[in-house]
C-alpha positions as CSV (number, residue, x, y, z in Angstrom):
1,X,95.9,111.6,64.9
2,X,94.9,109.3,61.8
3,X,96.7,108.7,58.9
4,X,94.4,109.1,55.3
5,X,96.5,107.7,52.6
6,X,98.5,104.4,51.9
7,X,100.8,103.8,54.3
8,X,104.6,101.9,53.9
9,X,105.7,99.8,56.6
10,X,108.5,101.6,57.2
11,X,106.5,104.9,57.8
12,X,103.7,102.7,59.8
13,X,106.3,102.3,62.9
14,X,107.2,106.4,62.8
15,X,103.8,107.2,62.9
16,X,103.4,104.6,65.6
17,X,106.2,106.0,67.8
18,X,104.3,109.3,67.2
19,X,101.3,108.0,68.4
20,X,102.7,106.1,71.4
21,X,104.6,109.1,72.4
22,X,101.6,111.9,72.2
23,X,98.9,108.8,74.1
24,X,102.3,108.8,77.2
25,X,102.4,112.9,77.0
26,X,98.7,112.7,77.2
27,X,98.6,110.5,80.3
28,X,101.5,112.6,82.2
29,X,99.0,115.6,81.8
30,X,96.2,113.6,82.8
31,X,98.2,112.5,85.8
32,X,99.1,116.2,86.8
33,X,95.4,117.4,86.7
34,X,94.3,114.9,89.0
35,X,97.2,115.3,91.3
36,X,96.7,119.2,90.8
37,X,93.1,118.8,91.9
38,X,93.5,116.3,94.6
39,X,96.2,119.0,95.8
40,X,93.3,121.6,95.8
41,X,90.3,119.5,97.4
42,X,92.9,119.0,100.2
43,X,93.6,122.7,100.6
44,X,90.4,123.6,100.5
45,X,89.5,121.2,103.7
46,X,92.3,122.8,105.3
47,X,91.3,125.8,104.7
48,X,87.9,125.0,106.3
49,X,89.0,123.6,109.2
50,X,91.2,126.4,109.8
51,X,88.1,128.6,109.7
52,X,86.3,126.5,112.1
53,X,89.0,126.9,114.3
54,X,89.6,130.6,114.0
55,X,85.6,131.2,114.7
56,X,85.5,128.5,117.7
57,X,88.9,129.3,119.5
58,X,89.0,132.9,118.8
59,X,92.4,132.6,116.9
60,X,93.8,133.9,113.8
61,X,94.5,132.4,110.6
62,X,98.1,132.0,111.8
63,X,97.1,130.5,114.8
64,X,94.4,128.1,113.3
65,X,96.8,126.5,111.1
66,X,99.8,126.4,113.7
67,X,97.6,124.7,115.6
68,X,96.9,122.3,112.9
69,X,100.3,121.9,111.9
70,X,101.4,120.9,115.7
71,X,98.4,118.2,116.0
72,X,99.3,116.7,113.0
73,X,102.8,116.8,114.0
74,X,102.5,115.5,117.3
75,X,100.2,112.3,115.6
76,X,102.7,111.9,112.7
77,X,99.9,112.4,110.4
78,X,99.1,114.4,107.7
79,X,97.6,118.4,107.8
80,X,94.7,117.2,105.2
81,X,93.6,114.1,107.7
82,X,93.6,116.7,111.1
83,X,91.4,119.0,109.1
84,X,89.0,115.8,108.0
85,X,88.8,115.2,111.9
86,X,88.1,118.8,113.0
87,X,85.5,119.2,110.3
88,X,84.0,115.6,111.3
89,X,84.2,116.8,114.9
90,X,82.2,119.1,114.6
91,X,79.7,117.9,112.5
92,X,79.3,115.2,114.6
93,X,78.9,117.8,118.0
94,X,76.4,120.6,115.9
C-alpha cells in the first residue's frame, strides 16, 4: 500500500502500524506455503518409497508403509529420511 496525498505525522505512524502489520501477515503466509510444500515433497517421497516396496516385497500399501513406520521407528528417525534411504537404495542397486 502507498499513501498519495500529504500526510500528518500523526496519521504517518497509523499508516505505518498498517504497513508493519500486513508485511508480518504476509510473512506468516509465506511461512505456511513453504512449510505446506516441504510437507508435500516429503509425502510424496514417502509415497514413492512405499511403492517401491509394495512392487519389490509383494506387499500392500498398508504393509509398505508399516514397514516403513517400524524402520523408522526402530532407528529413531524420521518416516521422510527411511523413504530417502529406500529410494537411494535402490537407485544405487538398479
Amino acid at each position: 500500500a502507498y499513501v498519495v496525498e500529504d500526510i500528518d505525522a500523526g496519521r504517518l505512524s497509523a499508516v505505518l502500524e498498517v504497513a508493519q502489520a500486513r508485511f508480518e501477515q504476509d510473512q506468516a503466509l509465506m511461512s505456511q506455503i513453504r512449510q505446506a510444500e516441504s510437507k508435500l515433497n516429503e509425502r510424496k517421497v514417502v509415497e514413492r518409497a512405499k511403492g517401491l516396496l509394495m512392487q519389490l516385497r509383494s506387499m500392500t500399501e498398508s504393509e509398505a508403509y508399516h514397514a516403513m513406520r517400524k524402520m523408522a521407528m526402530d532407528r529413531n528417525i524420521r518416516i521422510i529420511d527411511v523413504a530417502q534411504k529406500l529410494l537411494a537404495m535402490n537407485e544405487l542397486l538398479t
